[in-house]
C-alpha positions in Angstrom: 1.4 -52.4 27.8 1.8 -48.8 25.8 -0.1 -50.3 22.8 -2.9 -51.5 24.8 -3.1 -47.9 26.7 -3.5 -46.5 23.1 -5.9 -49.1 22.4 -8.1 -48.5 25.3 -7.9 -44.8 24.7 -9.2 -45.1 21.1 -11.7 -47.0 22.4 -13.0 -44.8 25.0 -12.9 -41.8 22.6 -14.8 -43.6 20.2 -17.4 -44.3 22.4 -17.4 -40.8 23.9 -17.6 -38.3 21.2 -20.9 -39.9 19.6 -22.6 -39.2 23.1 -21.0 -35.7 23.5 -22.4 -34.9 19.5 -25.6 -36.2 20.7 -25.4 -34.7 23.9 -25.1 -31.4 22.0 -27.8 -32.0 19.7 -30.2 -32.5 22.3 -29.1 -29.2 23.9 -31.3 -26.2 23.1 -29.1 -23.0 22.3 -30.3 -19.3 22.3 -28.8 -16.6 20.2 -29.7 -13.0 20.7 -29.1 -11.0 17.7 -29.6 -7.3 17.3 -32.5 -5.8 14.7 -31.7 -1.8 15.2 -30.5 0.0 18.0 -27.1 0.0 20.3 -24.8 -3.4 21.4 -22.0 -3.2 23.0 -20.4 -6.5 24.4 -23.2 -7.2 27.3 -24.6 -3.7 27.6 -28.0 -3.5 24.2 -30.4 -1.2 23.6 -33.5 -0.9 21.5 -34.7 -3.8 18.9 -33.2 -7.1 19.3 -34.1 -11.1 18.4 -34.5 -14.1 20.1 -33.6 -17.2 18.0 -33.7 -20.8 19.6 -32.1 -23.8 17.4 -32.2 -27.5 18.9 -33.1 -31.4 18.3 -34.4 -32.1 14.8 -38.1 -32.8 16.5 -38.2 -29.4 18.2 -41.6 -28.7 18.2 -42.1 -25.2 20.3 -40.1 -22.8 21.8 -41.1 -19.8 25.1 -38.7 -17.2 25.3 -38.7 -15.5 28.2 -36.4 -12.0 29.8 -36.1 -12.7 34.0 -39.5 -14.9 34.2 -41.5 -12.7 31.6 -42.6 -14.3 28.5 -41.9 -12.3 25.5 -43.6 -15.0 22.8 -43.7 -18.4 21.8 -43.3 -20.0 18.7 -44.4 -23.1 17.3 -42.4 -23.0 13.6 -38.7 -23.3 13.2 -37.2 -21.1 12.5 -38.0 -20.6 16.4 -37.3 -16.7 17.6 -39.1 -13.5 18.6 -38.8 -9.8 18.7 -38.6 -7.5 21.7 -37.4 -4.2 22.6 -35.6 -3.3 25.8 -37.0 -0.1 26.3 -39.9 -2.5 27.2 -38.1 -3.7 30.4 -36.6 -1.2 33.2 -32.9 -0.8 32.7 -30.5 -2.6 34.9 -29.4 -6.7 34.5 -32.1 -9.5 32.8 -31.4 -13.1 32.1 -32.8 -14.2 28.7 -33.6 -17.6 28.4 -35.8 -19.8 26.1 -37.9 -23.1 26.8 -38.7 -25.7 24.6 -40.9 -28.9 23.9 -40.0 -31.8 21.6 -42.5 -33.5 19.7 -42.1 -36.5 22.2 -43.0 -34.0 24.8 -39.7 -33.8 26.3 -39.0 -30.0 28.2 -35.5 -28.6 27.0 -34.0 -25.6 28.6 -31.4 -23.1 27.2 -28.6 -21.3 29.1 -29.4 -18.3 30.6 -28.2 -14.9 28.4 -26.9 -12.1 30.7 -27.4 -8.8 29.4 -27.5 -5.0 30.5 -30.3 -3.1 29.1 -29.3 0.8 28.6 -30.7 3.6 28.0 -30.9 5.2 24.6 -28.8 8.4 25.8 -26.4 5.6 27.5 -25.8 3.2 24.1 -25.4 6.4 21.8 -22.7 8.2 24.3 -20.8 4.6 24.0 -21.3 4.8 20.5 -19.7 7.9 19.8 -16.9 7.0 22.4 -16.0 4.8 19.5 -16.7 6.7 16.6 -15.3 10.1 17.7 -11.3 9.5 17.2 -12.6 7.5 13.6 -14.6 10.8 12.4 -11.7 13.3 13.8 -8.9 11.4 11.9 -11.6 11.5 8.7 -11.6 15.0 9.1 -7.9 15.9 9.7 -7.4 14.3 6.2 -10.6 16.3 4.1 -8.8 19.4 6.4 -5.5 18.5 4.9 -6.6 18.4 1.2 -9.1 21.2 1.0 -5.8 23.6 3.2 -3.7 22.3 0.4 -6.1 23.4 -2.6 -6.6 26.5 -1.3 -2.8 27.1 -0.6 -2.2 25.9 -4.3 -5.5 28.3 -5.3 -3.7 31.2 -3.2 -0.5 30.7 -5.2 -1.7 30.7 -8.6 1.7 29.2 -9.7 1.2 28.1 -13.6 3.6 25.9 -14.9 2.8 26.2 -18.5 4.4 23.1 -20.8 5.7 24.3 -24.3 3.1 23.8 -27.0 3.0 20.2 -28.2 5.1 18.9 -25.5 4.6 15.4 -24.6 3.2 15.1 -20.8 3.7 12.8 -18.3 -0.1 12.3 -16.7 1.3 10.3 -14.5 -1.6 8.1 -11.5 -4.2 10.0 -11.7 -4.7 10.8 -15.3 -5.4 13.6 -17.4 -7.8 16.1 -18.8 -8.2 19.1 -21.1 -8.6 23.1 -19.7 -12.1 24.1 -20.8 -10.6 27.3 -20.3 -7.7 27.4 -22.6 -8.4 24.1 -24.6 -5.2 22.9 -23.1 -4.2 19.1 -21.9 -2.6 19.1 -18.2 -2.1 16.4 -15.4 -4.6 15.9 -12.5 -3.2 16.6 -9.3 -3.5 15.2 -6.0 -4.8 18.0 -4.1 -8.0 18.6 -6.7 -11.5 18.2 -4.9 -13.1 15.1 -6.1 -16.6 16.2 -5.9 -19.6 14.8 -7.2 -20.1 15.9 -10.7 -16.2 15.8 -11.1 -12.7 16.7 -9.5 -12.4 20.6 -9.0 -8.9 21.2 -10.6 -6.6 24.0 -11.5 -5.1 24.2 -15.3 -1.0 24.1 -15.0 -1.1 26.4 -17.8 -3.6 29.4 -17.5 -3.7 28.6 -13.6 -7.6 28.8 -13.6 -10.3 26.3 -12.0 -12.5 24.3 -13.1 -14.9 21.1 -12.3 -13.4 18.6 -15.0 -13.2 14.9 -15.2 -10.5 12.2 -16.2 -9.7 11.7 -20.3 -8.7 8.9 -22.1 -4.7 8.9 -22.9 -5.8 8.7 -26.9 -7.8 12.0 -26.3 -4.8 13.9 -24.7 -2.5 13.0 -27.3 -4.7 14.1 -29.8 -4.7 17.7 -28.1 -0.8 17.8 -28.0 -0.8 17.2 -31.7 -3.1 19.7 -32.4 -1.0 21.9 -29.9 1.9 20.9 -32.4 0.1 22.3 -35.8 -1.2 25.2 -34.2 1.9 25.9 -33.4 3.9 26.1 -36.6 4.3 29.1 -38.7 1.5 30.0 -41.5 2.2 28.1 -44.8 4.9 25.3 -43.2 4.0 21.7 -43.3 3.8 20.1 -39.9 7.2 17.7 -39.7 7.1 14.2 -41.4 7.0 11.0 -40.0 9.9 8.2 -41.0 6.9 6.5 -42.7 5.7 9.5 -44.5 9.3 10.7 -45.7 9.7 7.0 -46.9 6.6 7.3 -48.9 7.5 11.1 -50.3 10.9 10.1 -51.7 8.9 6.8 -53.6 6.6 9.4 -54.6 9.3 11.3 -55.8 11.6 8.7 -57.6 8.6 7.7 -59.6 7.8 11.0 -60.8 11.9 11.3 -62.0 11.7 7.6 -64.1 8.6 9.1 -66.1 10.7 12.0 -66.8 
């Protein structure tokens, strides 16, 4: 007996679900899709579309809001514009009617919608938007108070001359002011043009931008030479003392 229950049930399901797929396909199914202007859950506001999808011959659609026709068309895809400051504010039911090619009438469920008023949709609107702007601003208020606390400080924190630096996430650049590498820091203003910055070793600002790693390491060498005494050789690699004492030892054998 239980395997002929789960024969019979396969069965039945078999013979259901085409009907239900067809059912479906024969169904005609409005969307209502916003162009420009407010939507929030039921309540809309300003420019909107009707768009009707059904049976393969669907041959002409009416759209309607309450029992005012809005347009008709006779092309897939099947829609039409309208704008709700068109109808008084309040409740409307949005439906559409079509025709297949066989003639057959086709009716879509009803769409229940609030029209609002402009002043309404854009108070709703900033409802939502409000604590998203204020937590956007608590955060430019943040970096901008910590720039100018840093700019009020003037600390310098000037690195010997030649040091290596650690540029650490956010990269480095060179001081147009003192021709100096130094790390970006977090609180610079990224602005358009570049990241206002202050130099860690003559503590002044400028609008500077981001450096390859090559180029900064080039300006701590030169840092290096400029830093030794007049008429001392800058110190040798292990390659370059290597290739000296060769040098060297071939200059003694010709002796």
């Amino acid at each position: 007996m239980g395997i002929r229950s789960v024969l019979l049930t396969g069965a039945l399901l078999a013979l259901l679900l085409p009907a239900g797929a067809a059912a479906q396909d024969d169904e005609l199914r409005l969307f209502v899709r916003r162009n420009f202007g407010y939507s929030g859950g039921s309540q809309i506001q300003g420019s909107f579309r009707m768009e009707a999808e059904g049976p393969a011959d669907l041959a002409s659609v009416t759209f309607k809001v309450d029992d005012q026709v809005v347009g008709a068309d006779s092309e897939a895809p099947f829609r039409v514009d309208f704008d709700t400051d068109d109808y008084g504010l309040g409740w409307h039911d949005l439906t559409a009617q079509g025709e297949t090619a066989s003639g057959r009438a086709l009716v879509s469920a009803a769409r229940r919608f609030e029209f609002v008023s402009a002043a309404a949709g854009w108070e709703t609107a900033w409802r939502i938007m409000a604590p998203l702007l204020g937590v956007l601003l608590v955060v430019m208020l943040l970096v901008v108070g910590t720039s100018l606390l840093q700019l009020r400080r003037g600390r310098r924190h000037p690195a010997p001359l030649g040091a290596r630096r650690n540029y650490g996430l956010f990269g480095g650049t060179i001081c147009p002011k003192c021709g100096r590498p130094f790390a970006l820091h977090l609180w610079g203003l990224n602005l358009l043009v570049g990241k206002l910055d202050r130099c860690d070793h003559c503590g002044r600002w400028s609008v500077v931008r981001a450096l390859p790693l090559e180029q900064l390491r080039a300006a701590e060498a030169a840092e290096r030479r400029a830093a030794q005494p007049a008429g001392e050789h800058p110190a040798e690699s292990a390659e370059e003392q290597l290739r000296r004492q060769l040098d060297d030892s071939r200059f003694t054998d010709n002796q």
